[in-house]
C-alpha positions in Angstrom: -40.5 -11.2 6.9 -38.7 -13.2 9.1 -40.4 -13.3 12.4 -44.2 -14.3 12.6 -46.6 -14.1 15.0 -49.1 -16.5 14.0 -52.5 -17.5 15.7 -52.1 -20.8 17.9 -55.6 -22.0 17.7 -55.3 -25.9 17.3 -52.1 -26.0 18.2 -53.2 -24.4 21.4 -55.7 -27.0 21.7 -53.9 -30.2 21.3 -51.6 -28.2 23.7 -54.5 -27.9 26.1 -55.3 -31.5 25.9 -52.0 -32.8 26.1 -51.9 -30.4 28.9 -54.7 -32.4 30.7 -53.0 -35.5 30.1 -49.5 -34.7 31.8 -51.1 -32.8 34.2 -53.2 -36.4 35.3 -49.5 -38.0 34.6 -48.1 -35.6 36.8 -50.1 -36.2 39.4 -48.9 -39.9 39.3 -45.9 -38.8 39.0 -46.0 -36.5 41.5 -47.2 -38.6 44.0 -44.4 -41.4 43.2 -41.5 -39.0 42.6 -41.8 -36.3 45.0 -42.0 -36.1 48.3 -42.9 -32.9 50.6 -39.8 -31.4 51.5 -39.9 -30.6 47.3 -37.5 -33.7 46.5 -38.0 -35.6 43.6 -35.9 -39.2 43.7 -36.5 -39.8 39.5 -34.2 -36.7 37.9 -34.1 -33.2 37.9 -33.4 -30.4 35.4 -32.4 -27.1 36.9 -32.2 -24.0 33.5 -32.2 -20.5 32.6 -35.7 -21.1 30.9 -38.8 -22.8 32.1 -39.7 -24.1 28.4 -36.0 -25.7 28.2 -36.6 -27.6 31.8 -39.5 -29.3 31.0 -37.7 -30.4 27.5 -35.2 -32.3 29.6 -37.1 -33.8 31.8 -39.4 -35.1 29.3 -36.6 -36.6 27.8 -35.6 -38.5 31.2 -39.1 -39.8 31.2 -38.9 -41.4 27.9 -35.7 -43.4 29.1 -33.5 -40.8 28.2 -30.0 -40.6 30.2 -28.3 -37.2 31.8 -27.3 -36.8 28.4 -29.9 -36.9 26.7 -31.4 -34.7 28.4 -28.4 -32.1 28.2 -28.4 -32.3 24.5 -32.3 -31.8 23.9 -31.6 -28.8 26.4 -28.9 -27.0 24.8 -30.8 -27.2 21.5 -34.2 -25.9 23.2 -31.9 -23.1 25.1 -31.1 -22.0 21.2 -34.5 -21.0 20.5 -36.1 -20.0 23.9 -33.2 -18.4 25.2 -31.3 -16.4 22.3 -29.6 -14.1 24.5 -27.3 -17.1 25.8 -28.8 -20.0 24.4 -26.4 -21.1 21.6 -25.7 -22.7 18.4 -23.6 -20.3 17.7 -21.4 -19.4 21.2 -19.7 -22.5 23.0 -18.9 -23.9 26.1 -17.9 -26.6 28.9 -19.3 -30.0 30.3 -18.6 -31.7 33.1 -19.9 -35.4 33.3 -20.2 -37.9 36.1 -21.5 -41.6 35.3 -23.2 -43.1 37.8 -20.5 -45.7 38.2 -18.0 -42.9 39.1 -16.2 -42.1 35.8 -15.8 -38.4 35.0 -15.0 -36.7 32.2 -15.1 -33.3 30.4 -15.5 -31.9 27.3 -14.1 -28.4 26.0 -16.6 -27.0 22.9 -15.4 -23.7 23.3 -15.3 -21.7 20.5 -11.8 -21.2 18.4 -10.3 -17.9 16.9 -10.5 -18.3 12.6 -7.5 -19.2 10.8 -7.0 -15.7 9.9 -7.6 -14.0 12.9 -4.4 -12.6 14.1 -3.1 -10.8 17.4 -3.3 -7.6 17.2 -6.1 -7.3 15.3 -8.4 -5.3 17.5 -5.9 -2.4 17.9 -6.0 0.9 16.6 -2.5 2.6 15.2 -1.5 3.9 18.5 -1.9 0.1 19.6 -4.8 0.7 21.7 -8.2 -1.0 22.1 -10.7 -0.4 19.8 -13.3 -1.8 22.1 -16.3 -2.2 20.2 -14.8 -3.8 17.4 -14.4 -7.3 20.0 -17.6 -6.8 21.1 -20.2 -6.5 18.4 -20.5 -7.4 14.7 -18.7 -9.7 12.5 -15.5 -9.6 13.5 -16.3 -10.1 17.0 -17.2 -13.9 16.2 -15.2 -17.0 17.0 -15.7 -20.4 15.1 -19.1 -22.0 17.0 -18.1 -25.3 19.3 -22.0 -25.7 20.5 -22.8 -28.4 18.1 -20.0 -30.4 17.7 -19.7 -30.5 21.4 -23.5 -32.1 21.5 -23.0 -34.4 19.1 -19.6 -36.0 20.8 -21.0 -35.8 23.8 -24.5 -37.5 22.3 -21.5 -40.0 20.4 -20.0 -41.1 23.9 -23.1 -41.2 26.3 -26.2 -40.8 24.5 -28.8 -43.7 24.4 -32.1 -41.4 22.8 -31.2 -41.5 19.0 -29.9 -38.2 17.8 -33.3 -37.2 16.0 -35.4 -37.9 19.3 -33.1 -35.1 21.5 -33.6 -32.7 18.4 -37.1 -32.6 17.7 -38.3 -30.8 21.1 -36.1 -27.6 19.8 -37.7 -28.4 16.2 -40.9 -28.2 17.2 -40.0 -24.8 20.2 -38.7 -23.2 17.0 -41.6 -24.2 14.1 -44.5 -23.8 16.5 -43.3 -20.7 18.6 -43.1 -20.2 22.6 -44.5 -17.9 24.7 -41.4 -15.0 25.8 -41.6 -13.8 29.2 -41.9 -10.5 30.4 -38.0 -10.3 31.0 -37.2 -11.6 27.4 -39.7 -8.9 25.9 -38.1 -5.9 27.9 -34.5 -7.3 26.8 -35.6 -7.5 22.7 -37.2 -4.3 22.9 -33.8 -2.9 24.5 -32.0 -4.3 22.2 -34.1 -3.1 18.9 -32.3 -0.4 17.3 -29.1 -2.6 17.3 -30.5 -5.7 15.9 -32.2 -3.7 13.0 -28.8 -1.8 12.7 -26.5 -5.4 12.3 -29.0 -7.3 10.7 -30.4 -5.0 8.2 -31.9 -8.3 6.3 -34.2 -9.0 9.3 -34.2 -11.0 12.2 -36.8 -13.0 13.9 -35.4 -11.9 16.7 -37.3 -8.0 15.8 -40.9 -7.6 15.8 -41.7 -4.9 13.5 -45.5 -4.8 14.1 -45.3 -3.5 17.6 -42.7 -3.6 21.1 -42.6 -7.3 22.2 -45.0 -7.8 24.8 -45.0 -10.6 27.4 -46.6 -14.0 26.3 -46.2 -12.9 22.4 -45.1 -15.8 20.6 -41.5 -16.0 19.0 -41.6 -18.2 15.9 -37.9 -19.0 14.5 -38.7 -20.9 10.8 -35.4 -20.3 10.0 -33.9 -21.3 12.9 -36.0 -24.5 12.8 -34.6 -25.2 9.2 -31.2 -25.2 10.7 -32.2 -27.6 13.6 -34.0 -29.8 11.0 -30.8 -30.1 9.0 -28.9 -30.8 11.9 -30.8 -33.5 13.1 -30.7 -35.1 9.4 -27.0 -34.9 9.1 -25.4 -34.2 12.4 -22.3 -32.0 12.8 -22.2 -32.6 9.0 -25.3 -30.2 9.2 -24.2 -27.2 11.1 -20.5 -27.4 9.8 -20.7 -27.5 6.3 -23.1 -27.7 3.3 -26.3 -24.9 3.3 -25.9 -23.3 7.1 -21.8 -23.3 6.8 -22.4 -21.4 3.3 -24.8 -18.6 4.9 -22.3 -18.0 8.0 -19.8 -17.9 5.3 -22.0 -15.2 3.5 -23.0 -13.4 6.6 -19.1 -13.5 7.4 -18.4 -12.2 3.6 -21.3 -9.2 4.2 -20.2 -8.1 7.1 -16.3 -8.2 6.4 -16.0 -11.3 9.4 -13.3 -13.8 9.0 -14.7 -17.1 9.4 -14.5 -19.2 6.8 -15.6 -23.0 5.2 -12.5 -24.6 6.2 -12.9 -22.8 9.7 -15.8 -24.6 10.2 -14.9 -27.8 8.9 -12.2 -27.9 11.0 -13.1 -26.9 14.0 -13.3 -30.1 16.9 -14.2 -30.2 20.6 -12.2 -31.5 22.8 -12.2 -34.3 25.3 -10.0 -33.1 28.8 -9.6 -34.7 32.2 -11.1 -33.2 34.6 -9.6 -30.9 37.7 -10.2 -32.7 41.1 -9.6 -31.5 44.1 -10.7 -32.0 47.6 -12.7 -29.4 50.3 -13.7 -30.3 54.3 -13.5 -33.8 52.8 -15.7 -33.4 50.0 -14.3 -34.2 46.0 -14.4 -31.2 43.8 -14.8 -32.1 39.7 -14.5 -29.5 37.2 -13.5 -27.9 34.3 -9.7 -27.7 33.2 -8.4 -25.6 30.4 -9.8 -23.6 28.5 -11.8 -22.9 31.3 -9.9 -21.0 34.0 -12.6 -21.9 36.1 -11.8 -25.4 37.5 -8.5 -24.0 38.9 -9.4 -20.8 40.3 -12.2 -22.5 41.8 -10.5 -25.5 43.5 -7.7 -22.3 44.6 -10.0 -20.8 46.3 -11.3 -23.7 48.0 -7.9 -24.2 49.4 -7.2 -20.7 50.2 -10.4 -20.5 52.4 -10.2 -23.7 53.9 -7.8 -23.3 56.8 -10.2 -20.8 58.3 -13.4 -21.2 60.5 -16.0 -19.4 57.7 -19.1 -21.8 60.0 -17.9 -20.1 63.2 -17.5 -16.5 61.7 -20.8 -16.9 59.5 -22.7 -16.5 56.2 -21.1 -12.9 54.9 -19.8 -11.9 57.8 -17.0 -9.5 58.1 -14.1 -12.0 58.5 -16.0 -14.6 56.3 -16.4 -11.6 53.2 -12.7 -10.2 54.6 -11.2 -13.6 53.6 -13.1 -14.6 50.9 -12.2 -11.4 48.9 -8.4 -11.7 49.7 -8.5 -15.1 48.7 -10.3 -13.9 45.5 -7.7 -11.0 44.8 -4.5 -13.8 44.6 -6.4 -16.1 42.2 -7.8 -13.7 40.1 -3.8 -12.7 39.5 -2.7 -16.0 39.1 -5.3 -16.3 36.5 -4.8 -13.1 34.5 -1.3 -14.1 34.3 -0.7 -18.4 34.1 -3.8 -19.2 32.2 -5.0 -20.1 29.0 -5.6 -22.5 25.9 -3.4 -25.3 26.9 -2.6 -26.2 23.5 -0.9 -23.1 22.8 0.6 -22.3 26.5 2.0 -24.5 28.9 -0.6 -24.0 31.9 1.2 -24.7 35.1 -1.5 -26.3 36.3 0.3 -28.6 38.8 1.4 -25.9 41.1 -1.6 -24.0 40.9 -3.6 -26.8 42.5 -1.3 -27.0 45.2 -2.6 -26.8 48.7 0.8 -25.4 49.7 0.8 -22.9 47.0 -2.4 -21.7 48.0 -1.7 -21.4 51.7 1.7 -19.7 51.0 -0.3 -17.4 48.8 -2.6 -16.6 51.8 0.2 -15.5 54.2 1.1 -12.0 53.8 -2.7 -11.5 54.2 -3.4 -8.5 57.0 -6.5 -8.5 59.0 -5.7 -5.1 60.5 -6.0 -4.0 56.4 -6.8 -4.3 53.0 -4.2 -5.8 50.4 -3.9 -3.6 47.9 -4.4 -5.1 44.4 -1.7 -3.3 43.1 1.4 -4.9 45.5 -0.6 -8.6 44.8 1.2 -10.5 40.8 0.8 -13.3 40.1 2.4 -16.1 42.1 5.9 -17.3 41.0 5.8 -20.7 39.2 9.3 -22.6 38.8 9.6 -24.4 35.7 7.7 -24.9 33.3 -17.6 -13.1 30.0 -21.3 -9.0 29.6 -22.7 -11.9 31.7 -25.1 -13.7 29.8 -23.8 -17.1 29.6 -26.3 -19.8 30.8 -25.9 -23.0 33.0 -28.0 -26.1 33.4 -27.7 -28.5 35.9 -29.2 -32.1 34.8 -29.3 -35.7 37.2 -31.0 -38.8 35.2 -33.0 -41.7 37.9 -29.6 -43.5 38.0 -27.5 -40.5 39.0 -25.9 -39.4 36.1 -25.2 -36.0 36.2 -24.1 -33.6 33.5 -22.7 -29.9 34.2 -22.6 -27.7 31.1 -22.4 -23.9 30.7 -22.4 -22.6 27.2 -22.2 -19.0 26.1 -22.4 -16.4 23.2 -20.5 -14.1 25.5 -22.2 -11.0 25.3 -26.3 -11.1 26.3 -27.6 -11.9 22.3 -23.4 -12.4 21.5 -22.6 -9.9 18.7 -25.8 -9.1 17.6 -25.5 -11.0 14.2 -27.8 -13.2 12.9 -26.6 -15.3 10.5 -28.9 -14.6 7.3 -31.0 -17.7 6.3 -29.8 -19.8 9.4 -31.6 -17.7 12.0 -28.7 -18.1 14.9 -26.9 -15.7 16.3 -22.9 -15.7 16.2 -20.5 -15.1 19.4 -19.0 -12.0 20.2 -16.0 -14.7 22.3 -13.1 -12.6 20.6 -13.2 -10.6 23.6 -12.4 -12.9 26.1 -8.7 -12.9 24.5 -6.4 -10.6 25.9 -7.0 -7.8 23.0 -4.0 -6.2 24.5 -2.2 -8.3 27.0 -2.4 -6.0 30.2 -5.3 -4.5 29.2 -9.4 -5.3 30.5 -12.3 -6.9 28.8 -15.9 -6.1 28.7 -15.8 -7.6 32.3 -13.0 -5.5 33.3 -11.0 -8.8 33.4 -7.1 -8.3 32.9 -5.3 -11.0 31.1 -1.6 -11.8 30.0 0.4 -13.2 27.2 -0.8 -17.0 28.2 -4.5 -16.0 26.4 -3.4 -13.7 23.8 -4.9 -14.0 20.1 -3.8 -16.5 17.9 -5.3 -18.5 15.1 -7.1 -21.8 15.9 -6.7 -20.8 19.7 -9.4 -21.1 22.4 -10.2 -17.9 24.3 -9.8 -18.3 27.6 -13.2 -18.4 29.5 -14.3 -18.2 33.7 -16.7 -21.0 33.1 -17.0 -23.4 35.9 -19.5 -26.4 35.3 -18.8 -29.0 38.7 -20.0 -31.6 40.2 -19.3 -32.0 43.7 -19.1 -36.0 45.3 -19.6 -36.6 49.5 -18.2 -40.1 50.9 -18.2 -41.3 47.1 -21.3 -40.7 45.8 -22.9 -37.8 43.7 -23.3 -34.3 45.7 -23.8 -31.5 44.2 -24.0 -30.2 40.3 -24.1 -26.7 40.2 -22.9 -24.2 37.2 -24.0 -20.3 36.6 -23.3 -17.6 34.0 -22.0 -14.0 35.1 -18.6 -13.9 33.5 -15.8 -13.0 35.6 -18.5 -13.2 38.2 -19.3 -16.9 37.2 -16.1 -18.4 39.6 -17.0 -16.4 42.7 -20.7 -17.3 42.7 -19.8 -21.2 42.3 -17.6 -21.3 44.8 -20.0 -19.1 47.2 -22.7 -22.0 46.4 -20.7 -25.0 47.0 -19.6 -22.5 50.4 -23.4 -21.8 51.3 -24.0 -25.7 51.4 -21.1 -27.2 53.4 -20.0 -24.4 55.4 -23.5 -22.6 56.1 -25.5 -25.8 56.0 -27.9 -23.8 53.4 -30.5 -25.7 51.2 -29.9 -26.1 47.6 -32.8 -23.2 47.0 -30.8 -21.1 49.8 -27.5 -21.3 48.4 -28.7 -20.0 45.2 -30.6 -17.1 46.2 -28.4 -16.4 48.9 -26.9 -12.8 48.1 -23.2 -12.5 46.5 -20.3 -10.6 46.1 -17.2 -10.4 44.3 -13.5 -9.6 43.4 -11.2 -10.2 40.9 -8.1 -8.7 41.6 -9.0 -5.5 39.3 -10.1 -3.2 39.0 -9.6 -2.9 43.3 -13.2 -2.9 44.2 -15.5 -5.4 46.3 -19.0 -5.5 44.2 -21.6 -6.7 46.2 -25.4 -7.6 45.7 -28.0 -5.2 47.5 -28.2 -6.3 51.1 -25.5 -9.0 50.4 -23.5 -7.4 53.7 -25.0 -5.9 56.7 -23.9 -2.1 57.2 -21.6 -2.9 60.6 -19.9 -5.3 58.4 -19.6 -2.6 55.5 -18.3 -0.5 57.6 -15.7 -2.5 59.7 -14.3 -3.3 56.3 -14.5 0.0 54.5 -12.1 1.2 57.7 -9.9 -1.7 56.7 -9.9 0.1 53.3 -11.7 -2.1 51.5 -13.3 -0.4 48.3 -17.6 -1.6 48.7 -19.3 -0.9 45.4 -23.3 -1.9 45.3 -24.0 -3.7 41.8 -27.1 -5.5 40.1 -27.7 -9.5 40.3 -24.3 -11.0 40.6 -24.6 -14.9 38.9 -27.5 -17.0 37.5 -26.8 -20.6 39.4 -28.5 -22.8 38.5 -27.7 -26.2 41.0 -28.7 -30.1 42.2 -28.2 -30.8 45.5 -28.7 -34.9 46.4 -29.9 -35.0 49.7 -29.2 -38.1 52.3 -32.1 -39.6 51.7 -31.0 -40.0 48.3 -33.6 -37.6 47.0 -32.8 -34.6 44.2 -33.1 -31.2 45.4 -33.7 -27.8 43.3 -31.6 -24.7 43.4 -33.4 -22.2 40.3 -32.1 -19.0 40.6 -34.4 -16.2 41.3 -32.2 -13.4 39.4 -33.7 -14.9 36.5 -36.9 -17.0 34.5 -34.5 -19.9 35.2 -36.8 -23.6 37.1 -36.1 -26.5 38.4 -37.9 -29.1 37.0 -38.1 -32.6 38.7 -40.0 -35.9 38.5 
């Protein structure tokens, strides 16, 4: 059996004393670090999972840098957080030295050598949804940990077994799940045993995961161990490339050993851009996130959204008119610039962007169906995760990484104990037609071997009067652009804390399908109303985005912003 739950005895007591000595550290700590307002001046770690927070910041407090503590968290994300927690999915980071130089890298996962563009279409040419979506086939080539190790190559000062070993040790020894991660296994039961008829870890077959059960992941751990021994060498070929080759071969998948072995990350320059006098850096291509984001900045910048207030009427009215134009341009202009000339220029164009703005009608609605794509001349369900990360000399690392889909396509690769991506949706499957998010995209992020899916990921890190700001990330796929830029939006405009702007409510558009989708209570019911009699289409939805943000205050100090929709917790020292 692959998943045991074993009895913790001594290794809950040398937990418990250990316990009793960082709790006496802490205090130390505490004292020196924090101050009451809930600021910590040392470095902060903001996740999706408690376990995974305290793993970074314990690597800042053995000398560890941002990055460090980014790669010792996206390994511990792996094994306590399966449903987006990856070596197996992909993903963005943005980075910010302390001495000002930015950079970012793309580890996004790539479509196999065989995979081909029409390949999710029945004979009619339509959709076969669920072939994208779950299973073998629904798998691109991982980019998680290649991506670590470059970015570990570049900026890393820990040696590469030190920023391992945490998510060793998470994975040999076992964590306790919460009560959210025991209802979402349970869920998720029948379709686990059904695509990994071998076992998973991931299945208890004793009893219904309860909360605090422990989740032991030996084979996971293996993986890790040989990783750690040989680096990308590890993951990418040798024993764990032949079982994904096996698992691809079972399952009638298309990845293959030269798939692997050639896959690279890539190193990109970030987007900039500016907002009320504050720097904007984030993610380029791949990602459509960077530009839409920076768009919308500029789209909502000539009006007075402090004036009008925090999801107001007019603030909500122009937010979600400003959304309907970008999400256009981006159905329809982006995608993997190595296989489409993004027009990237002229999207980041204040001008643009205002022109774009001005058949906008405050006595009505815009209809999404009179709104394309602006002309240029010339030339992700939601379970992604974001951490935020700041180190005591104010390095700061953005990343969001994903498996797409919450637990990606439900395959667990045999004798490796990860699970694979289910990315292939985010192509266009058929240009025109919607993805599990209901996002439309064009020929620009159609499927083509070796090509990166396009993805709404938006890692950034925000600078004021040239110094560090903001870092600030979240998962909720299409969602994922709206509820950065609401965040950044909550701070400046609304003058919200870090904690504020996260849990402040959201809401979203995206062009289409025509509908606003807004949190519970995210809009009082005048201001539903006035706009419903504008005509605009108000649909009530579950927790829109996961953010997960550092805010650095005046004094210099790091503040928290854990998301509430979640387990996620900011960690600081």
């Amino acid at each position: 059996m692959l998943r045991t739950i074993k009895p913790l005895n001594n290794f809950k007591k040398s937990v418990s004393y250990l316990g009793l000595v960082f709790l006496l550290t802490g205090c130390v700590t505490g004292q020196l670090g924090k101050n009451n307002s809930g600021e910590y001046k040392n470095g902060m770690v903001v996740s999706a999972h408690p376990e995974a927070s305290q793993v970074g910041v314990d690597i800042l407090k053995k000398g560890g840098n941002a990055v460090d503590a980014a790669v010792a968290v996206q390994f511990a994300l792996a094994v306590v957080y399966p449903n987006a927690g990856n070596i197996g999915g992909g993903g963005f980071m943005v980075y910010r030295g302390a001495n000002g130089e930015i950079n970012a890298l793309d580890f996004r996962e790539k479509a196999a050598a065989a995979a081909s563009r029409n390949m999710y279409l029945d004979a009619a040419g339509n959709p076969i949804v669920d072939k994208s979506l779950y299973g073998h086939l629904a798998a691109g080539v991982p980019g998680s940990v290649d991506g670590m190790v470059e970015a570990h190559k570049k900026y890393g000062k820990l040696t590469w077994a030190q920023v391992l070993q945490p998510a060793i040790d998470l994975a040999t020894n076992g964590f306790n799940i919460t009560n959210r991660q025991a209802g979402e296994l349970n869920s998720l039961h029948r379709k686990l045993m059904d695509f990994n008829p071998n076992g998973t870890a991931l299945v208890n077959l004793e009893h219904p995961w309860r909360e605090n059960d422990v989740l032991v992941q030996q084979e996971l751990a293996n993986t890790l161990k040989l990783i750690q021994q040989k680096g990308r060498a590890g993951f990418y070929e040798g024993a764990v490339a032949d079982s994904v080759v096996a698992e691809m071969q079972r399952g009638k998948g298309l990845i293959t050993k030269a798939d692997l072995n050639n896959y690279h990350s890539a190193w990109r320059k970030p987007i900039t851009g500016s907002y009320k006098g504050y720097k904007i850096i984030t993610m380029p291509p791949t990602s459509s996130g960077g530009i839409a984001l920076i768009q919308l900045l500029q789209s909502v910048e000539p009006y007075p959204l402090k004036k009008w207030g925090h999801n107001s009427d007019s603030t909500v009215q122009v937010i979600v008119e400003a959304e309907r134009r970008v999400y256009a341009d981006r159905a329809t202009h982006l995608g993997d610039p190595d296989f489409y000339a993004v027009p990237q220029q002229q999207l980041l164009e204040a001008a643009y962007n205002k022109n774009r703005m001005a058949n906008f009608n405050w006595a009505a609605a815009t209809p999404s169906s009179t709104i394309m794509a602006g002309e240029i001349k010339g030339a992700e369900h939601e379970e992604t995760t974001h951490f935020s990360i700041v180190d005591r000399n104010g390095n700061a690392v953005s990343i969001t990484t994903t498996l797409n889909g919450s637990y990606g396509s439900l395959v667990a690769v045999k004798g490796a104990g990860f699970l694979l991506n289910n990315e292939m949706d985010d192509f266009s499957v058929k240009p025109g037609a919607p993805n599990m998010y209901g996002l439309v995209g064009g020929e620009a992020n159609a499927i083509a071997p070796n090509k990166r899916m396009l993805s709404s990921m938006t890692p950034t890190i925000v600078e004021k009067e040239g110094k560090l700001f903001m870092v600030v990330g979240t998962p909720g796929g299409s969602t994922i652009i709206t509820s950065v830029f609401q965040s950044i939006i909550n701070v400046i405009d609304f003058g919200m804390s870090m904690q504020q702007a996260v849990a402040a409510k959201k809401f979203h558009h995206q062009w289409l399908p025509d509908e606003v989708y807004v949190e519970k209570d995210a809009i009082d019911s005048l201001a539903a109303q006035k706009l419903k009699a504008k005509g605009y289409s108000i649909v009530v939805k579950g927790p829109i985005g996961r953010v997960d943000a550092i805010l650095r205050t005046k004094w210099g100090n790091y503040q928290g912003g854990a998301d509430p929709r979640g387990d996620d917790k900011a960690v600081g020292w």
